[in-house]
VMD Tcl script that builds the backbone (N, CA, C; Angstrom):
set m [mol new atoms 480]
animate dup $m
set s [atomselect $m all]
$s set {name element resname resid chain x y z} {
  {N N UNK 1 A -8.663 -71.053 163.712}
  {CA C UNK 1 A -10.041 -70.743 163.410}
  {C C UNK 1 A -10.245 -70.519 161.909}
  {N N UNK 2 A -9.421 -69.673 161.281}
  {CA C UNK 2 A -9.608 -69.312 160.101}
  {C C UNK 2 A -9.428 -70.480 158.676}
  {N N UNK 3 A -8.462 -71.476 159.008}
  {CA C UNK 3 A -8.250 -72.951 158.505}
  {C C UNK 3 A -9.600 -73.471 158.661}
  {N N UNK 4 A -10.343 -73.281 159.852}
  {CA C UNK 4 A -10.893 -74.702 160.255}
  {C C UNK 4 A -12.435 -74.445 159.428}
  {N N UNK 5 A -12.428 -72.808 159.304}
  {CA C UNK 5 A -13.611 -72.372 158.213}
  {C C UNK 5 A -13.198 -72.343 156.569}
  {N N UNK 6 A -12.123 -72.408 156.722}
  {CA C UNK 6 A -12.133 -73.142 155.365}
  {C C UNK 6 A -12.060 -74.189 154.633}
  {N N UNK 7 A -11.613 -75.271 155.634}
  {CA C UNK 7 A -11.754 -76.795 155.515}
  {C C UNK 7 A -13.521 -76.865 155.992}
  {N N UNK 8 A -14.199 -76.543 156.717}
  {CA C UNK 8 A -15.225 -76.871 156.712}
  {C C UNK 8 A -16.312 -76.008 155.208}
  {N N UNK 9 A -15.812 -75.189 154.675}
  {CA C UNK 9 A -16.254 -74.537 153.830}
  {C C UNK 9 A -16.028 -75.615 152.364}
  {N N UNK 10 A -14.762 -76.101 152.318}
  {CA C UNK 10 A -14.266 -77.094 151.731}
  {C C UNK 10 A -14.777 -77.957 151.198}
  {N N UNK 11 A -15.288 -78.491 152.303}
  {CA C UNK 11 A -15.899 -80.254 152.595}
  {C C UNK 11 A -17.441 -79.623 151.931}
  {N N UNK 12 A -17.866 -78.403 152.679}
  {CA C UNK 12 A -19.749 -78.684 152.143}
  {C C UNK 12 A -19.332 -78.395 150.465}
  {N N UNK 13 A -18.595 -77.817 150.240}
  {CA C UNK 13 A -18.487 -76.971 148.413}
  {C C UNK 13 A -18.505 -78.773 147.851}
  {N N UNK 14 A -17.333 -79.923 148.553}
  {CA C UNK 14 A -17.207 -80.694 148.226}
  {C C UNK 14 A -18.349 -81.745 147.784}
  {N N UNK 15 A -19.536 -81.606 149.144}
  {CA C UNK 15 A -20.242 -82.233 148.973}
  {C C UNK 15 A -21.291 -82.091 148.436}
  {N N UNK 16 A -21.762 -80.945 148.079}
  {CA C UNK 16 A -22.845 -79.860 147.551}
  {C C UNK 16 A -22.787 -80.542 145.702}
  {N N UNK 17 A -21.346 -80.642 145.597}
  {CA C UNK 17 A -21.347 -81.234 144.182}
  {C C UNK 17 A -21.379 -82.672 144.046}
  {N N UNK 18 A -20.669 -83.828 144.978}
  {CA C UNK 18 A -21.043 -85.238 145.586}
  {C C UNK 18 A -22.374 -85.541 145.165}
  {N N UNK 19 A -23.541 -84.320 146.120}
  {CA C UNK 19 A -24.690 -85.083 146.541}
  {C C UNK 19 A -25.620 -84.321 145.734}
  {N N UNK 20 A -25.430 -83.654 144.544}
  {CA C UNK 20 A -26.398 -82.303 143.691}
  {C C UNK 20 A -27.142 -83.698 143.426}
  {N N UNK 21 A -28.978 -83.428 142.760}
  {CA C UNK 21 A -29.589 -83.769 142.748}
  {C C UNK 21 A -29.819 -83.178 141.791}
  {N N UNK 22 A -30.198 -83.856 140.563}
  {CA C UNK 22 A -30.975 -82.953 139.482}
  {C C UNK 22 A -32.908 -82.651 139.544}
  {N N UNK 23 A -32.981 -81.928 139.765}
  {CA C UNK 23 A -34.399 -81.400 140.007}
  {C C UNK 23 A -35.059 -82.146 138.773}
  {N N UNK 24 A -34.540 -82.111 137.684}
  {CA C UNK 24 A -35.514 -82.215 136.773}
  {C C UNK 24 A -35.078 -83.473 135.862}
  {N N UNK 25 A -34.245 -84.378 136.308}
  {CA C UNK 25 A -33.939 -85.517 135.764}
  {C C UNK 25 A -34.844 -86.336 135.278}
  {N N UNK 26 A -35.961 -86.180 135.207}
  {CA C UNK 26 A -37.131 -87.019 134.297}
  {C C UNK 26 A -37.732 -86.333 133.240}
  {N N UNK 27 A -37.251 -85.253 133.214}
  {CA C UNK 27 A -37.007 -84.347 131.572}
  {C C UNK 27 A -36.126 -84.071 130.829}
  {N N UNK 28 A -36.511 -83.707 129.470}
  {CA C UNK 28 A -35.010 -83.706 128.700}
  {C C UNK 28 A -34.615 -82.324 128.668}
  {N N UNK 29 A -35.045 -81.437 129.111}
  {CA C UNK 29 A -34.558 -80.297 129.171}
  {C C UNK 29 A -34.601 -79.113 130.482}
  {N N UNK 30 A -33.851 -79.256 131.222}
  {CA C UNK 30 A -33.957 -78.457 132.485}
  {C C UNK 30 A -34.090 -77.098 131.914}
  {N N UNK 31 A -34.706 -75.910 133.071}
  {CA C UNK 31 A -34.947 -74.851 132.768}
  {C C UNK 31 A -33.833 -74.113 134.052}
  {N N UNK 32 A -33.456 -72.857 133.743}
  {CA C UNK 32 A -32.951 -72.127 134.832}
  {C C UNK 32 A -33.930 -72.231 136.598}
  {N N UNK 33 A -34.761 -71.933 135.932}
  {CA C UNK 33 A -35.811 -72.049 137.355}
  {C C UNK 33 A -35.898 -73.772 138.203}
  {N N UNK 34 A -35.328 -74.760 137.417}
  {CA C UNK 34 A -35.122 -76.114 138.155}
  {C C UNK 34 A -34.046 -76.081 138.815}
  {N N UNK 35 A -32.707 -75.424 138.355}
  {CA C UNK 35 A -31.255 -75.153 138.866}
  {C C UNK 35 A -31.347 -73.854 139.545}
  {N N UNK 36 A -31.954 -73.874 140.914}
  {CA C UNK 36 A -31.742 -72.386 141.718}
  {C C UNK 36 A -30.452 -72.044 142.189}
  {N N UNK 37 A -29.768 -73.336 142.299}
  {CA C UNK 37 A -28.392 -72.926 143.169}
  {C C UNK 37 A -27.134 -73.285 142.066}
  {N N UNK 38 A -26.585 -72.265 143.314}
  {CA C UNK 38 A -24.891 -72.021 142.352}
  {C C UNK 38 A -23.871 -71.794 142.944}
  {N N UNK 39 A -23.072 -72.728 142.981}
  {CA C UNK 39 A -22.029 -72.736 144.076}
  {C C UNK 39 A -20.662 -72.948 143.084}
  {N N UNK 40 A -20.079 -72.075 143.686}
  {CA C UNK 40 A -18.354 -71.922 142.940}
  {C C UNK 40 A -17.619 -71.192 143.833}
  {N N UNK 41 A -15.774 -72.318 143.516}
  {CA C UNK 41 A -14.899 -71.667 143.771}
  {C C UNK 41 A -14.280 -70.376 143.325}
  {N N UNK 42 A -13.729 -69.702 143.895}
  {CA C UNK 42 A -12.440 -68.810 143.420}
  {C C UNK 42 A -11.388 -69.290 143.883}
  {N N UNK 43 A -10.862 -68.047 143.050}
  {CA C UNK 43 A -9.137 -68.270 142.755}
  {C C UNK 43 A -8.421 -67.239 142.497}
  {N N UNK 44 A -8.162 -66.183 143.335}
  {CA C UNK 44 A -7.556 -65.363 142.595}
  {C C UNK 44 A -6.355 -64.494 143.844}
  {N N UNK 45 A -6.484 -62.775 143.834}
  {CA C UNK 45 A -6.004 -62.436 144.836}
  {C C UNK 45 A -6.180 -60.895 145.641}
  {N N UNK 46 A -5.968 -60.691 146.543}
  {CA C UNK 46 A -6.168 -59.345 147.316}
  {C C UNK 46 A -5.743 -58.385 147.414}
  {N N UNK 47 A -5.595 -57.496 146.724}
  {CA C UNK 47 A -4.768 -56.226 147.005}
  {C C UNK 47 A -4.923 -54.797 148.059}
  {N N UNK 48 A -4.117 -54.691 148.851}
  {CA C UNK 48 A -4.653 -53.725 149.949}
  {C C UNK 48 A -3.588 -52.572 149.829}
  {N N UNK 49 A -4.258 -51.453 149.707}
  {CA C UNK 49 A -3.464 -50.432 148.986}
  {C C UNK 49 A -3.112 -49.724 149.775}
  {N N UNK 50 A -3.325 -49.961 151.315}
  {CA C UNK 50 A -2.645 -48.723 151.939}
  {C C UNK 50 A -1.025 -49.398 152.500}
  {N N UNK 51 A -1.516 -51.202 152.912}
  {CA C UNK 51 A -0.418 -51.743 152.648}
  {C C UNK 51 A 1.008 -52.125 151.432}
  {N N UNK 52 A 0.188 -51.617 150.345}
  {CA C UNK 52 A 0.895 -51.781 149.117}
  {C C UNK 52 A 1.168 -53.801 148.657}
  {N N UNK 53 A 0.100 -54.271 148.948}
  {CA C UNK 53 A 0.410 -55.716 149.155}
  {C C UNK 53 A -0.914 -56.327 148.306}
  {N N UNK 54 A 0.213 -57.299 147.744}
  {CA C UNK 54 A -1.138 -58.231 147.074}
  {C C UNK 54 A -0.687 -59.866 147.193}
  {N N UNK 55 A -1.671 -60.642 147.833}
  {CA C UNK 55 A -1.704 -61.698 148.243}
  {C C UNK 55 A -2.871 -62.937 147.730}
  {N N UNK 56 A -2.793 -64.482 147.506}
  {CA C UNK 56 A -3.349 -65.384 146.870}
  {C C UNK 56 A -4.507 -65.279 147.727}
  {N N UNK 57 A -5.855 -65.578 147.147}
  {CA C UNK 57 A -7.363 -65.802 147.935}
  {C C UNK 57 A -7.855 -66.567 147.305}
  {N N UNK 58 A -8.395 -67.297 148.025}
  {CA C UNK 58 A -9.140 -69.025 147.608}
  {C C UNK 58 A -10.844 -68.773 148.539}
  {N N UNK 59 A -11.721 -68.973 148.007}
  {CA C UNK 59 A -12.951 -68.687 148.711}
  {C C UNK 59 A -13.836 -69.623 147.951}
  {N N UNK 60 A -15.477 -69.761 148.682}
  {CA C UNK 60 A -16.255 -69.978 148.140}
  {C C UNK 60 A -17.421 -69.310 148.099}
  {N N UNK 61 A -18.391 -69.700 147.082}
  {CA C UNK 61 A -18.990 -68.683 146.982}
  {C C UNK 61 A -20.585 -69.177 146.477}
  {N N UNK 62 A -21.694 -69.185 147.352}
  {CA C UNK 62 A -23.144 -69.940 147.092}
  {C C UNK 62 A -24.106 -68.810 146.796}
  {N N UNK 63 A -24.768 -69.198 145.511}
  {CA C UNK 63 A -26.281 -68.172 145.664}
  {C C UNK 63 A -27.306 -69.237 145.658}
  {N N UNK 64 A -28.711 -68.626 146.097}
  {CA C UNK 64 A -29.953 -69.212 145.745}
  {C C UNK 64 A -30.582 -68.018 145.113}
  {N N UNK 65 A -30.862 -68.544 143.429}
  {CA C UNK 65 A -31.295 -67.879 142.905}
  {C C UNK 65 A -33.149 -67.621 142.836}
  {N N UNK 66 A -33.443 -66.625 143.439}
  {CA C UNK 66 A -34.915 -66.352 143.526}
  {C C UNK 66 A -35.933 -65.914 142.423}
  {N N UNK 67 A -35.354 -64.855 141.899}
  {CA C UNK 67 A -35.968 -64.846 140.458}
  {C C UNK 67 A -34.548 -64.773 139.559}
  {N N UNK 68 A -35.114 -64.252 138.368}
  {CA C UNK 68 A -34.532 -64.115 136.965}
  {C C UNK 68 A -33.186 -62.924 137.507}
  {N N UNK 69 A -34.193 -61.795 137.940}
  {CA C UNK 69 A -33.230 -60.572 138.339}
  {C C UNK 69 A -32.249 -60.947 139.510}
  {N N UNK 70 A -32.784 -61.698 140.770}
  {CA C UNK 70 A -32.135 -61.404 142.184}
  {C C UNK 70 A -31.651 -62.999 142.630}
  {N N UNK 71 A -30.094 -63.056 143.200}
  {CA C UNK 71 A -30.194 -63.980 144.135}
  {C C UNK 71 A -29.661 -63.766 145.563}
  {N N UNK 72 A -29.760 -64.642 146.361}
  {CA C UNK 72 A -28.734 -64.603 147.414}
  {C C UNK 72 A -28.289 -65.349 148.133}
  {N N UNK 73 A -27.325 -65.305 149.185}
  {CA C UNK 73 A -26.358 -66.244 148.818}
  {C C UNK 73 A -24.930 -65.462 149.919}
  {N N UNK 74 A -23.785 -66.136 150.475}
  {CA C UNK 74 A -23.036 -66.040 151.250}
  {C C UNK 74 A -21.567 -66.112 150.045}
  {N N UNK 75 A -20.210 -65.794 150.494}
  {CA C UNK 75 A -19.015 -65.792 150.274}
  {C C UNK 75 A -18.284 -66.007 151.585}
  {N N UNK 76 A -17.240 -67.021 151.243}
  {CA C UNK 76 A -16.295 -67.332 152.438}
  {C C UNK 76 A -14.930 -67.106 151.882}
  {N N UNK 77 A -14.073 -66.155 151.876}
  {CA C UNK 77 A -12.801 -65.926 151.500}
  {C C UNK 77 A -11.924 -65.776 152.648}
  {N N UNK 78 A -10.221 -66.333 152.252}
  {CA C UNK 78 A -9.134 -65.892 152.627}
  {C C UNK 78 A -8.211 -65.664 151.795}
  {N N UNK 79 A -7.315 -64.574 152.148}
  {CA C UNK 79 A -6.386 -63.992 151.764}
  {C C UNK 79 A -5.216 -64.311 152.619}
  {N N UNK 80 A -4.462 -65.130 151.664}
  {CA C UNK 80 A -3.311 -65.763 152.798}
  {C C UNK 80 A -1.818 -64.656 152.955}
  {N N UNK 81 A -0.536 -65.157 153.260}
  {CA C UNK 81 A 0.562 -64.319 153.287}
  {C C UNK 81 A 0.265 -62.999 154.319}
  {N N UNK 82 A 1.031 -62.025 153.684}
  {CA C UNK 82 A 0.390 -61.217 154.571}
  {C C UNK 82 A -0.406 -60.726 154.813}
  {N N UNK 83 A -1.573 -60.322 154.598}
  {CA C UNK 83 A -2.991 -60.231 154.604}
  {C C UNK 83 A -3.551 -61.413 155.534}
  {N N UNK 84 A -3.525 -62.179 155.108}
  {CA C UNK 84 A -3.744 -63.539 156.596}
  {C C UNK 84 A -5.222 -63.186 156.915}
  {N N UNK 85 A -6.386 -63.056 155.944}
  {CA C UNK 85 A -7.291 -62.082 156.728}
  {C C UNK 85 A -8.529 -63.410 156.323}
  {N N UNK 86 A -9.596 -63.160 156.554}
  {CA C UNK 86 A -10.505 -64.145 156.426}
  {C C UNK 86 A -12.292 -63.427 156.410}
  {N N UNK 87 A -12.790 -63.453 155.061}
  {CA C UNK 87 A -14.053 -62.263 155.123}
  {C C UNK 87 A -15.089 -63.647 154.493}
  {N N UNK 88 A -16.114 -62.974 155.483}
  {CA C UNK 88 A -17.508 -63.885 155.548}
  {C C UNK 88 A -18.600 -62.563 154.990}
  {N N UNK 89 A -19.259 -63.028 154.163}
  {CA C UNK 89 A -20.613 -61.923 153.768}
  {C C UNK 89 A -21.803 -62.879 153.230}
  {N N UNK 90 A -22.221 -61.311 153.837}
  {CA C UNK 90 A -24.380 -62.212 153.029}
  {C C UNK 90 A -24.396 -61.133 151.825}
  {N N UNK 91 A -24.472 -61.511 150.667}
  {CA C UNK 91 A -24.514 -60.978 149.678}
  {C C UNK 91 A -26.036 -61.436 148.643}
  {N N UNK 92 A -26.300 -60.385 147.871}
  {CA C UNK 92 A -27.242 -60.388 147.023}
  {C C UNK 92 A -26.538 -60.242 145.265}
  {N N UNK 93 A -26.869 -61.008 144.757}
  {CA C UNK 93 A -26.242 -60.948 143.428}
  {C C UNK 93 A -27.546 -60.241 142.899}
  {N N UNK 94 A -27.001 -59.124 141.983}
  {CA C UNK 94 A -28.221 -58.536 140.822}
  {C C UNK 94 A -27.744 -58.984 139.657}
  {N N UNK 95 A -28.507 -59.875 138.796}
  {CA C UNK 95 A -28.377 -60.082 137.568}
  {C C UNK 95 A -28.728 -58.914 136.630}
  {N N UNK 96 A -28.185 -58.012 135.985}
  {CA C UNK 96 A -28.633 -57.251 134.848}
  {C C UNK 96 A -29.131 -57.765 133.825}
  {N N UNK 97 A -28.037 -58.546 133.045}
  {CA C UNK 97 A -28.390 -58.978 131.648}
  {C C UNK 97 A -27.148 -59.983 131.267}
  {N N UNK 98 A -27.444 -61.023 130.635}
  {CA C UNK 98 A -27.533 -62.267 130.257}
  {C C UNK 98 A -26.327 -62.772 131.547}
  {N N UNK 99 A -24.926 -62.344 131.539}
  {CA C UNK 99 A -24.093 -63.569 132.433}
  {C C UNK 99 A -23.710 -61.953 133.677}
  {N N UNK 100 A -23.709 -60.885 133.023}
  {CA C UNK 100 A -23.173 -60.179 134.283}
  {C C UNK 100 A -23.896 -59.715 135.330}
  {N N UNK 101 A -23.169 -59.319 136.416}
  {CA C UNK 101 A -24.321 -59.456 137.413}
  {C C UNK 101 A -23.211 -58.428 138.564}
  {N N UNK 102 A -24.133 -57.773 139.652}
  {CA C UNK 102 A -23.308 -57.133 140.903}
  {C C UNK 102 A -23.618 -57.877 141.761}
  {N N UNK 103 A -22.602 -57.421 142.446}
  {CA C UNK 103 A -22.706 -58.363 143.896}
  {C C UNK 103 A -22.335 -57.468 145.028}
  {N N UNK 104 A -23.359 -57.335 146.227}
  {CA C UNK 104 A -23.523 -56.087 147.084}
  {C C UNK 104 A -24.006 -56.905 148.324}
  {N N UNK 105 A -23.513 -56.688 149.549}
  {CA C UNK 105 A -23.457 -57.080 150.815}
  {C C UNK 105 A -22.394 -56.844 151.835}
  {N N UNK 106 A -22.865 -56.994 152.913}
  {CA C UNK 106 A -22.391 -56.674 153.988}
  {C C UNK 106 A -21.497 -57.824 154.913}
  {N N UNK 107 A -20.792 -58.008 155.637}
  {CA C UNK 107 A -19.974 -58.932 156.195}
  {C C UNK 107 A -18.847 -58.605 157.632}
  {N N UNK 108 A -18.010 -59.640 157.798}
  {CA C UNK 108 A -16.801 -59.419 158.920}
  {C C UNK 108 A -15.587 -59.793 158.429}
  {N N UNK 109 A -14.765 -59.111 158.695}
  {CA C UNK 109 A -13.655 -59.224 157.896}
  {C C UNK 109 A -12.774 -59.877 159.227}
  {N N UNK 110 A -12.132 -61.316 159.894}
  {CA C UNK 110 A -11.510 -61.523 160.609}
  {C C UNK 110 A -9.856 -61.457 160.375}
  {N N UNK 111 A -9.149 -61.068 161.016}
  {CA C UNK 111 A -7.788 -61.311 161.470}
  {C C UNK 111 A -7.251 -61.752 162.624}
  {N N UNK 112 A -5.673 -62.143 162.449}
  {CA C UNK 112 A -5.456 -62.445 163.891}
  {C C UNK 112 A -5.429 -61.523 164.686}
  {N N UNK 113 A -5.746 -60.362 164.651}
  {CA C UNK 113 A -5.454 -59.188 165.755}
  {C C UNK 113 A -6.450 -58.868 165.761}
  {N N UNK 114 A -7.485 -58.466 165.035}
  {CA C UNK 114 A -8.900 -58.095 164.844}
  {C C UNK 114 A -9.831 -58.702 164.290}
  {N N UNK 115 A -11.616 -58.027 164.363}
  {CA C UNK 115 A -12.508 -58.342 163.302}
  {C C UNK 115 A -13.166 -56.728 163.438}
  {N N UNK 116 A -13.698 -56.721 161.970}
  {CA C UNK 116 A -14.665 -55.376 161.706}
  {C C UNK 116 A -15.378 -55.337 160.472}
  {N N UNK 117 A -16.453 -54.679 160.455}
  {CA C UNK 117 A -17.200 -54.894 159.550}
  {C C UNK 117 A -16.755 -54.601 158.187}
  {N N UNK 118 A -17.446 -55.349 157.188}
  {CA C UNK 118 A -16.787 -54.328 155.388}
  {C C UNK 118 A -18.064 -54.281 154.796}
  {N N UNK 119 A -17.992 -53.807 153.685}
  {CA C UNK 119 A -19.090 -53.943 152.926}
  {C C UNK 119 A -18.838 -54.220 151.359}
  {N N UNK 120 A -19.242 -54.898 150.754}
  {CA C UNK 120 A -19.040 -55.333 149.563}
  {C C UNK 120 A -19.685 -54.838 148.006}
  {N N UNK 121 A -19.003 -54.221 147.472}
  {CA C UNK 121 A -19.765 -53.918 145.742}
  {C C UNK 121 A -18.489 -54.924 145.038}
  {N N UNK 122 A -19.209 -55.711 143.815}
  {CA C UNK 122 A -18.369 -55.937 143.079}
  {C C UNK 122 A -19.174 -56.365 141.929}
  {N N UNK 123 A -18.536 -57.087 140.444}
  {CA C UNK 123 A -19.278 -57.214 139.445}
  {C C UNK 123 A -18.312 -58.214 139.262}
  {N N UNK 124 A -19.164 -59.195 138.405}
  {CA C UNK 124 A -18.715 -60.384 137.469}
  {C C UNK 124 A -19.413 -60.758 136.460}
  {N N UNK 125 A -19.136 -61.852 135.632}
  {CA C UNK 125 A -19.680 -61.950 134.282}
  {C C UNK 125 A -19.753 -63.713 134.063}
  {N N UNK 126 A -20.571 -64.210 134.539}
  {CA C UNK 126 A -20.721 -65.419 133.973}
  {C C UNK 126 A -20.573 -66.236 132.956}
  {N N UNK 127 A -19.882 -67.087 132.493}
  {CA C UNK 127 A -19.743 -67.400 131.515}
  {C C UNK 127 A -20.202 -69.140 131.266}
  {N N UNK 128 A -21.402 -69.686 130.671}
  {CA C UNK 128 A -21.546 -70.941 130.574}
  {C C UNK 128 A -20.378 -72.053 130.418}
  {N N UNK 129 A -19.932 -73.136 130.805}
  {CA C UNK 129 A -19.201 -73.879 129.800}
  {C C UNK 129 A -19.795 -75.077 130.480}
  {N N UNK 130 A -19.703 -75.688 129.004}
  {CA C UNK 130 A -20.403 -77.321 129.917}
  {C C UNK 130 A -21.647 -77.281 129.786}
  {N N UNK 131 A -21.982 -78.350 130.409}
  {CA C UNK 131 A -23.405 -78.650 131.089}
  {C C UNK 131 A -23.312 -78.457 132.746}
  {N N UNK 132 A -24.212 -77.055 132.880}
  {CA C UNK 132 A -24.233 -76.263 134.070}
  {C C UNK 132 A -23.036 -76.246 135.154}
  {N N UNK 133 A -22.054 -76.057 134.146}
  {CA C UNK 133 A -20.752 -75.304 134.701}
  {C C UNK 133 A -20.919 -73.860 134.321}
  {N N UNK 134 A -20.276 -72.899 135.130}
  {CA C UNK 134 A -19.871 -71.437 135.039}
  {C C UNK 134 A -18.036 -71.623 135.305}
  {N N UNK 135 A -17.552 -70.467 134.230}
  {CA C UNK 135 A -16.421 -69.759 134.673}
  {C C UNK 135 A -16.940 -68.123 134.679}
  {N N UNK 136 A -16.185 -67.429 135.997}
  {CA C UNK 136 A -16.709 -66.285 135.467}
  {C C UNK 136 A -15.356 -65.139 136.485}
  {N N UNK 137 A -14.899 -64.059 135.548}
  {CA C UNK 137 A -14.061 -63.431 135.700}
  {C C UNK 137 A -15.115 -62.320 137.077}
  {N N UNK 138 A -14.190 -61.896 137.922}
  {CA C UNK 138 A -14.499 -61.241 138.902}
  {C C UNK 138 A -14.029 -60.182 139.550}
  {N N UNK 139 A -14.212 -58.909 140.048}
  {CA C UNK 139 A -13.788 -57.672 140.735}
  {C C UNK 139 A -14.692 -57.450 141.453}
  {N N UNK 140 A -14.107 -57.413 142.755}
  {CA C UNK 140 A -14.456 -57.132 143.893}
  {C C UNK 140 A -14.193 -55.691 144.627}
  {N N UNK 141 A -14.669 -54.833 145.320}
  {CA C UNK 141 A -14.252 -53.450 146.182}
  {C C UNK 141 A -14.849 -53.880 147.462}
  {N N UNK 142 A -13.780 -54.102 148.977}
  {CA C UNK 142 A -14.309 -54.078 149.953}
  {C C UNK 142 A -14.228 -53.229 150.545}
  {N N UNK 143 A -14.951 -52.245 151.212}
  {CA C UNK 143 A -14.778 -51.187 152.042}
  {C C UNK 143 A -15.078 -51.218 153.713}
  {N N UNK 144 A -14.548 -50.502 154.581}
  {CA C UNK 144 A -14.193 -51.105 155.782}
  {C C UNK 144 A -13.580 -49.533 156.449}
  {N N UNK 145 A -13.795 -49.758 157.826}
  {CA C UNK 145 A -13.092 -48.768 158.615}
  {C C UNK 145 A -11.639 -49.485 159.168}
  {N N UNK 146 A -10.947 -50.160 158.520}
  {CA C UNK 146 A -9.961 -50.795 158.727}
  {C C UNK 146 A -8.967 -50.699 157.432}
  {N N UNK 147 A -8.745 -51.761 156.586}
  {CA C UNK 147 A -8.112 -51.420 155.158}
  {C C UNK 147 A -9.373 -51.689 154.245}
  {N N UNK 148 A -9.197 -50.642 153.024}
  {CA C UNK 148 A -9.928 -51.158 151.964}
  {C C UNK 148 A -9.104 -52.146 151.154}
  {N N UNK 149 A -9.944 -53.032 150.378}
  {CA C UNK 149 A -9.407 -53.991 149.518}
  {C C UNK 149 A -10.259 -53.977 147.900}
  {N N UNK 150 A -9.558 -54.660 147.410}
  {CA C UNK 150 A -9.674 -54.848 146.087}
  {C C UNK 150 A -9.361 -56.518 146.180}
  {N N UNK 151 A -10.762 -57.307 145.717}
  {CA C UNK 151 A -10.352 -58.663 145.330}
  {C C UNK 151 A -10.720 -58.722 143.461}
  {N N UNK 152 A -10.309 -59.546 143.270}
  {CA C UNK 152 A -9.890 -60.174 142.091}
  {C C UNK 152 A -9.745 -61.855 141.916}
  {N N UNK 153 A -10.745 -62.420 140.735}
  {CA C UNK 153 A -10.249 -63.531 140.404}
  {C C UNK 153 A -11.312 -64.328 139.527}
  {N N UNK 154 A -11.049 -65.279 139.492}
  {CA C UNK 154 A -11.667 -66.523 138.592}
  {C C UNK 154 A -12.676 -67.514 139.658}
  {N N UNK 155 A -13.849 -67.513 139.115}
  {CA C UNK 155 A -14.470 -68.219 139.792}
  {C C UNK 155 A -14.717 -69.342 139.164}
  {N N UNK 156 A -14.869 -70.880 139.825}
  {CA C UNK 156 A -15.324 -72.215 138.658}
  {C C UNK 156 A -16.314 -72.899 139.643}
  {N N UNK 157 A -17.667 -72.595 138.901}
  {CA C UNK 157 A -18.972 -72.961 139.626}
  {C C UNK 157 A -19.603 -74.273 138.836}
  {N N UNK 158 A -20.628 -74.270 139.667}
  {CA C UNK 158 A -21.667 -75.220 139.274}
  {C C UNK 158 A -23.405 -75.289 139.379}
  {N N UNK 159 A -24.109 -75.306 138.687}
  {CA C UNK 159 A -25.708 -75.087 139.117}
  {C C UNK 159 A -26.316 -76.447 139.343}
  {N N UNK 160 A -27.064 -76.449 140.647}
  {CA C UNK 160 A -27.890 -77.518 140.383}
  {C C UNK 160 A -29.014 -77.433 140.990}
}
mol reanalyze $m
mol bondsrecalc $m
mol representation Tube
mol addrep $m
């Protein structure tokens, strides 16, 4: 199950960039408000502290940006090795000011033995490169009546 949501998570990240459409391709200058969406990988990893364990996490990660201040938008992560765990959330990104931003939502954290709810605070920092590429460094806090976690990593997005 947990493969088969990430190969299918895979394929749309895959095709999302395949089939982007530029909104505003008959102008010479797009505005943020033509590029609502933003979809990027991570890359990084999980640390669970009551286990004393830190393990590789590969996820993806979509907003639709609504205004200037707010977007929202889903995350699909796993944490492979031992952790083996697999967390789905509906998240709201708050933009503060210019690339950093929080990220706060609620979700299910699956395993092979269990699922239970977490809840998500974390912050990142956007960083332009390109033409509407993002890299952007990331910290995550998941909290949970199960283990808390700490994610971490590098995200490499795209707006279109």
């Amino acid at each position: 199950m947990t493969r088969s949501i990430l190969i299918l998570s895979a394929l749309m990240f895959l095709g999302a960039f395949a089939n982007a459409e530029n909104s505003c391709a008959h102008e010479t200058v797009c505005t943020e408000e033509d590029r609502p969406h933003h979809l990027s990988v991570i890359v990084g990893g999980t640390y669970v502290d009551a286990a004393d364990v830190t393990e590789f996490t590969l996820g993806i990660d979509y907003e639709y940006r609504l205004t200037e201040l707010l977007g929202l938008g889903f995350v699909a992560e796993h944490a492979f090795g031992e952790i083996d765990a697999t967390t789905l959330l509906a998240v709201a990104d708050i933009h503060l000011f210019k690339g950093f931003a929080l990220q706060v939502g609620p979700g299910v954290e699956i395993t092979p033995d269990e699922e239970f709810a977490i809840g998500r605070f974390g912050m990142l920092y956007e960083f332009e490169i390109g033409h509407h590429f993002t890299l952007s460094p990331q910290l995550h806090f998941d909290l949970s009546s199960g283990e808390d976690a700490v994610v971490f990593g590098l995200a490499f997005g795209r707006t279109f």
